[in-house]
C-alpha positions in Angstrom: -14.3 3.3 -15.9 -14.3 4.3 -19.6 -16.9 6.2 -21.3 -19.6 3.6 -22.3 -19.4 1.8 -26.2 -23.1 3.1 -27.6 -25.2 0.6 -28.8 -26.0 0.0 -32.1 -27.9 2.5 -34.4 -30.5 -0.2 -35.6 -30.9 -0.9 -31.3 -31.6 3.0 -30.1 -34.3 3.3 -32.6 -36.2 1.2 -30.9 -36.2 3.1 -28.0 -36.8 5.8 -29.8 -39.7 5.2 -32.7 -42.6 3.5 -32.7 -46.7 3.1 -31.2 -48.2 5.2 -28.5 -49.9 2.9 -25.5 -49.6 -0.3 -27.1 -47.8 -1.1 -23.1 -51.8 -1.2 -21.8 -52.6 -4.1 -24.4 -49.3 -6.3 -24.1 -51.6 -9.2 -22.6 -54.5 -8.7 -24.1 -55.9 -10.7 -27.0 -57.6 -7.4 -28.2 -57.9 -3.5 -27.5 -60.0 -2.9 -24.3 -62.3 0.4 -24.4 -63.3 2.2 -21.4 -66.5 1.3 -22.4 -65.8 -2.5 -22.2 -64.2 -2.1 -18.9 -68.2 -0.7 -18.0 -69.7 -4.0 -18.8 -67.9 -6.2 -16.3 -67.9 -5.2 -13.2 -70.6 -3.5 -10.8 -70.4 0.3 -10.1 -67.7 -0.3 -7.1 -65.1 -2.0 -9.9 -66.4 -0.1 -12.7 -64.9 3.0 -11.1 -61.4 1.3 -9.9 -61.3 -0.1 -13.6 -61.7 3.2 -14.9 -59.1 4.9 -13.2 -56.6 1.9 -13.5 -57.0 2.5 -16.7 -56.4 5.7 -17.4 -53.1 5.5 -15.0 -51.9 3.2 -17.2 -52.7 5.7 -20.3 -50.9 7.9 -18.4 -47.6 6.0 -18.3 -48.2 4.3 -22.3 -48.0 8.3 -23.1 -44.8 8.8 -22.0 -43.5 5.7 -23.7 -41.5 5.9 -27.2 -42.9 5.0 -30.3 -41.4 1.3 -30.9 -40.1 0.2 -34.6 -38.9 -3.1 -35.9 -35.3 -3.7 -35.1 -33.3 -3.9 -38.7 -31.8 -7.3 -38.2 -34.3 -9.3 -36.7 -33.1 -13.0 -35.6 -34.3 -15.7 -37.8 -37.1 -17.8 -36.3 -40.3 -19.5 -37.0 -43.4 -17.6 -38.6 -46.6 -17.1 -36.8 -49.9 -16.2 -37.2 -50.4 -12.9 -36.2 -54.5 -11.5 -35.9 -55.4 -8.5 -36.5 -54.3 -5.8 -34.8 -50.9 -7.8 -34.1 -52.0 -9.1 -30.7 -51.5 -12.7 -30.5 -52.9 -14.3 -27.3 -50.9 -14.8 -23.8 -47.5 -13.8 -23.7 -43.8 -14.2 -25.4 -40.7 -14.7 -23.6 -37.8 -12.9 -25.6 -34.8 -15.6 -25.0 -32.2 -16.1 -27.3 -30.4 -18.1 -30.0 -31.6 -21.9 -29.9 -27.7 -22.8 -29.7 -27.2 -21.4 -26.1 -29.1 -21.8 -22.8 -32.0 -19.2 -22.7 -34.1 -21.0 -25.4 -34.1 -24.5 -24.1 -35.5 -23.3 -20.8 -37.2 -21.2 -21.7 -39.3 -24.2 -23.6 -39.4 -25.8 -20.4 -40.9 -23.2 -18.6 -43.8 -23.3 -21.6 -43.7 -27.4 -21.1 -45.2 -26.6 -17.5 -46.9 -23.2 -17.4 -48.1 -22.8 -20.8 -52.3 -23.4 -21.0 -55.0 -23.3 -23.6 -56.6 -19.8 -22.1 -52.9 -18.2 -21.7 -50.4 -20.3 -24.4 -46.5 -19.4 -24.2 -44.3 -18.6 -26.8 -40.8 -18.6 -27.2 -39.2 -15.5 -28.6 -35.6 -16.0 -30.7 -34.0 -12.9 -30.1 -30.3 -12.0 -30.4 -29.9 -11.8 -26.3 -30.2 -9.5 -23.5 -30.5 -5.8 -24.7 -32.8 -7.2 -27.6 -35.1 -8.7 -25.2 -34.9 -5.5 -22.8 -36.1 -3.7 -26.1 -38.8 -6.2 -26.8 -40.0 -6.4 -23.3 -40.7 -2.3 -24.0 -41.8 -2.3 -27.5 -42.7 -5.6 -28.3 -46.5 -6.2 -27.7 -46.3 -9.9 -28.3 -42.9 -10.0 -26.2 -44.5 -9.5 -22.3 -40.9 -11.0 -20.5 -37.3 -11.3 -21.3 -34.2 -12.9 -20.1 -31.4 -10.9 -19.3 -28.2 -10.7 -17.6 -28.2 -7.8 -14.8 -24.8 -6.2 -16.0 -26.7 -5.6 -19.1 -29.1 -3.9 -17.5 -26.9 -1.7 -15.9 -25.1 -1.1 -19.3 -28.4 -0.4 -20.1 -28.8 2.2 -17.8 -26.3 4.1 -17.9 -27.5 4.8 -21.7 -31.1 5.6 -21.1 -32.2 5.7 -17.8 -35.7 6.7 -18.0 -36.3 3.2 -20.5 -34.6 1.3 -18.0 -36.7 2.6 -15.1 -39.8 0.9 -16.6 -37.8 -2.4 -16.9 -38.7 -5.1 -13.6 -37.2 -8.4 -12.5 -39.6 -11.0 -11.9 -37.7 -14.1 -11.0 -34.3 -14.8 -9.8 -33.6 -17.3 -13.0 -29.7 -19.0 -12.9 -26.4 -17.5 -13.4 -24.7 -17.4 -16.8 -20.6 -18.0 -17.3 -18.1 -16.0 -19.4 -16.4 -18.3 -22.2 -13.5 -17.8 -23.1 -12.7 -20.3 -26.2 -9.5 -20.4 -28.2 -7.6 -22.9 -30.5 -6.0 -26.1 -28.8 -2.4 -25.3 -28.6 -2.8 -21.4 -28.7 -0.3 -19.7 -26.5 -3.4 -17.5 -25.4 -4.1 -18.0 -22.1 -5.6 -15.8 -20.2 -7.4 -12.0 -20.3 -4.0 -10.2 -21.2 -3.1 -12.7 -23.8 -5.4 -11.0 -25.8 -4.2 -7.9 -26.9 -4.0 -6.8 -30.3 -5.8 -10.4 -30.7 -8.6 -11.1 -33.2 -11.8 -11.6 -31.2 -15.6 -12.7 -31.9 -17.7 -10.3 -29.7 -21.4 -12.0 -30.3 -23.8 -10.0 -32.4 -24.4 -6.7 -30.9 -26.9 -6.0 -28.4 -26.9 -9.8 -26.7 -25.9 -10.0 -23.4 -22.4 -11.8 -24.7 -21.7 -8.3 -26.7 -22.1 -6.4 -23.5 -20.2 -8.4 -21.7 -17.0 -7.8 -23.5 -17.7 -4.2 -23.7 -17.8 -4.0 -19.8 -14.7 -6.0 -19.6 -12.4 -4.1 -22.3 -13.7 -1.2 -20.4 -12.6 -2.4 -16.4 -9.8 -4.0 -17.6 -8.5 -1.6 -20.6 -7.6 -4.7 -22.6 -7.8 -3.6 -26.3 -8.1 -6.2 -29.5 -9.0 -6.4 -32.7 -13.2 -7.4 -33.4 -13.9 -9.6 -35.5 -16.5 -8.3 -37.8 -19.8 -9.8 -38.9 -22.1 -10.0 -35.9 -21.2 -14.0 -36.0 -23.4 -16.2 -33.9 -22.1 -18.9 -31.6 -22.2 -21.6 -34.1 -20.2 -19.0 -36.9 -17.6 -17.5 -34.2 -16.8 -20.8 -32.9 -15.8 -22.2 -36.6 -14.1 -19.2 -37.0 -11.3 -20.1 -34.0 -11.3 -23.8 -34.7 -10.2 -22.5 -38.7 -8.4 -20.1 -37.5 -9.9 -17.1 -38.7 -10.4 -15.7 -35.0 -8.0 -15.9 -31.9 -10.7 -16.0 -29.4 -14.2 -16.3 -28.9 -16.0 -15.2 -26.1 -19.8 -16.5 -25.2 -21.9 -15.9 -22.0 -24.4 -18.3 -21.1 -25.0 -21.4 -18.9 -23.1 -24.0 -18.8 -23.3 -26.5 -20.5 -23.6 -24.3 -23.6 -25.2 -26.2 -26.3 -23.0 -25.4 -29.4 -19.5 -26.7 -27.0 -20.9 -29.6 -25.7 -19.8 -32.0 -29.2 -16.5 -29.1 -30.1 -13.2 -30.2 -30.5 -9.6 -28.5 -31.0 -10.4 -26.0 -28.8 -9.5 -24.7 -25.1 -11.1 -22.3 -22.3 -9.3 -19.5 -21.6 -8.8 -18.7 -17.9 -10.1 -15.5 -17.3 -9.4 -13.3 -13.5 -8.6 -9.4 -13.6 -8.8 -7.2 -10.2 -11.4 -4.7 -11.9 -13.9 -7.3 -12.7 -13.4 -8.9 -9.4 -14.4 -5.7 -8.0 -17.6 -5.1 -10.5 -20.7 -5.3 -8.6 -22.1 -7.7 -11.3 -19.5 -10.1 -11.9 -18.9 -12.8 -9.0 -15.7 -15.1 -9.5 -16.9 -18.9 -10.8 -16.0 -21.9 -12.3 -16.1 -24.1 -14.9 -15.9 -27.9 -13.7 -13.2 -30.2 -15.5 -15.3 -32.3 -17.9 -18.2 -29.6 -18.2 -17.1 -30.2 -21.7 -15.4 -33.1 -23.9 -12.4 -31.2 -24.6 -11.9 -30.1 -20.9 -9.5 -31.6 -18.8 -9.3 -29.5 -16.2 -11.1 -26.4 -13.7 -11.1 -22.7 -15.5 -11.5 -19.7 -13.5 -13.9 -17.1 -15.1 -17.1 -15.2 -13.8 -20.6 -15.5 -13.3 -23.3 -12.8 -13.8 -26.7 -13.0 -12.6 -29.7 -13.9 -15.5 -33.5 -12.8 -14.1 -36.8 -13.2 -16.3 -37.9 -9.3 -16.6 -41.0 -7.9 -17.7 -42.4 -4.0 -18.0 -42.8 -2.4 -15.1 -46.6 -2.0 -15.1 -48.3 -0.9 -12.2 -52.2 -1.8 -12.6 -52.6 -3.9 -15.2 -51.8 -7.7 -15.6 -50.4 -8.3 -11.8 -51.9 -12.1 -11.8 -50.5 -13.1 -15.3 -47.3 -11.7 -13.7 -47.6 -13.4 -10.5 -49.0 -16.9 -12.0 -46.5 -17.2 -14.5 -43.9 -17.1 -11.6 -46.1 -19.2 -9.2 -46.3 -21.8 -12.0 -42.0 -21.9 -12.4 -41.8 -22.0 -8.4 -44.3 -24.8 -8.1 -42.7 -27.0 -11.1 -38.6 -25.7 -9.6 -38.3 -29.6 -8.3 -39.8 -31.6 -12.3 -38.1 -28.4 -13.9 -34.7 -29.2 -12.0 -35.2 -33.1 -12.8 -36.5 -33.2 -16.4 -35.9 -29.7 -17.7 -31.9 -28.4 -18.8 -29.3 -29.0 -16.4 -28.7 -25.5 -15.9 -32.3 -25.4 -13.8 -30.4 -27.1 -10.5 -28.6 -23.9 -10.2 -32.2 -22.0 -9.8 -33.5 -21.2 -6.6 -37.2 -19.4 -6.9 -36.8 -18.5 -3.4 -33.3 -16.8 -3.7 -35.0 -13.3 -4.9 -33.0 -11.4 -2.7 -29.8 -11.7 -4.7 -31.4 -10.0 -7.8 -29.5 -6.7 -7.5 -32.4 -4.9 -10.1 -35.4 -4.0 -9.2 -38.0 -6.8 -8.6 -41.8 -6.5 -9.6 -44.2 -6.2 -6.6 -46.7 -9.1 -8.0 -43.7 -11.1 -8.7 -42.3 -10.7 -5.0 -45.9 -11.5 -3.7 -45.8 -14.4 -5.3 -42.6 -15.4 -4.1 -43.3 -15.3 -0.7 -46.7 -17.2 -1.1 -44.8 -20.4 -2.8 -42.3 -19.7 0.1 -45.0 -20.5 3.1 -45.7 -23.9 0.9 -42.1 -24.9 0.8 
């Protein structure tokens, strides 16, 4: 395989600069002293609390210093305390315009509470929210495709060692999109073609670096970092050949397009990447879709840090809540939920957090 495309500058510094031990507080509404830790619990959990803690000091120290990303996605302003900690916990998703968002405000419709609120994260994808779930104290999960973790990993293996699975969310499709009437049609079609990436660092951006790199299919990118809603005006003007985007179908911004097609998309070194499983898209998954298109799947999980003491039930109740809801979520939630399976942890090819697991197999003895 060819030598890996490096991420963006503005991405590797922020797993490079930034705060000592702020991994400790993620959860918490406010800094907890050893001293604290003293006054609630009798001598017998005073003494476990005290050395949890300072295992977990151990591993914040060997984390880097985390800084703010230099484009930062447009999104709604909160209130942030003191200190920066707001209460409960973020999910880092995505742009509102593809699949990640709007399910990720389901999950918040049915888990989020008054003593542990939910928030949902705009990010600009997968590596983003990998870098938020480690730097990010207000960012405690992530969704994110598994071949960007391994893309990940390959780059900085010690970040990505701290990085967990928690739940076995859906699989996400690779789009293809072109101009009606375009004599492109199909992976080798595009060479030497003008093509929309995604912004750099989402899990769509990876994507097409992994597949120019299996496949050694070279074209020209389009520059500009343009989002879904941007790239895809820029085919249907014709200011781009081809667009690709990576996310569940249906994806939001195609569902109303017109005057475009979906490229087919089937190469023997992606059918052999351990990431990538062959799929496809239904005719009539979209309004301009006549007919099946081959292309592939990749697994999406809900990650969080791997932490090894602290905050094991808010891990394991957030994903007891989605396994308990997986039957209103799957009726009233995005359609994409009837392709989850809270139970099917076992195809998550990264590793999954113990607490999470646990709480897997509980919800599995109810089922």
């Amino acid at each position: 395989m060819a030598k890996l495309k490096p991420l963006p500058k503005a991405l590797l510094v922020a797993a490079i600069v930034g705060g000592l031990g702020f991994g400790a507080y993620k959860f918490m509404p406010k800094k907890t002293t050893t001293a604290e830790v003293a006054t609630k619990s009798d001598s017998a959990e005073l003494a476990q609390g005290k050395a949890d803690f300072q295992k977990q000091v151990e591993i914040d120290q060997e984390k880097p210093r985390a800084a703010q990303v230099a484009a930062e996605p447009e999104q709604e302003q909160q209130v942030v305390p003191p200190g920066g900690k707001l209460p409960g916990a973020g999910i880092a998703s995505g742009q509102k315009t593809g699949t990640n968002w709007p399910m990720t405000e389901d999950i918040i419709k049915f888990c989020s509470t008054d003593q542990y609120p939910l928030r949902n994260v705009i990010t600009n994808g997968s590596v983003d929210n990998v870098n938020k779930i480690y730097t990010d104290k207000n960012s405690q999960f992530g969704i994110v495709q598994e071949d960007a973790l391994d893309y990940q990993r390959k780059i900085d293996p010690k970040m990505m060692s701290r990085v967990v699975a928690v739940f076995p969310f859906f699989s996400v499709e690779i789009h293809a999109i072109t101009k009606d009437g375009s004599p492109i049609n199909s992976l080798a079609d595009m060479t030497g073609k003008r093509v929309v990436e995604g912004p750099e660092g989402s899990g769509t951006w990876v994507t097409v670096q992994l597949i120019k790199q299996l496949t050694g299919i070279q074209w020209k990118t389009v520059q500009g970092n343009l989002s879904q809603a941007n790239g895809l005006k820029a085919v249907q003007n014709g200011d781009a050949d081809v667009e690709f985007i990576v996310a569940g179908q249906p994806i939001t911004v195609l569902t109303e397009a017109r005057g475009i097609k979906l490229v087919p998309l089937s190469n023997p070194k992606l059918d052999s990447y351990n990431f990538y499983t062959k799929a496809s898209l239904p005719s009539h998954t979209y309004g301009f879709q006549n007919d099946a298109v081959t292309t592939y799947k990749v697994n999406n999980v809900l990650a969080t840090f791997a932490y090894k003491n602290q905050y094991q039930k808010e891990i394991g109740d957030l994903v007891s809540c989605i396994t308990k809801n997986i039957d209103k979520l799957q009726a009233d939630g995005h359609p994409k939920w009837r392709d989850v399976d809270p139970l099917d942890i076992e195809r998550v090819k990264w590793p999954v957090h113990p607490a999470a697991l646990a709480a897997i197999k509980r919800e599995a003895k109810h089922k």
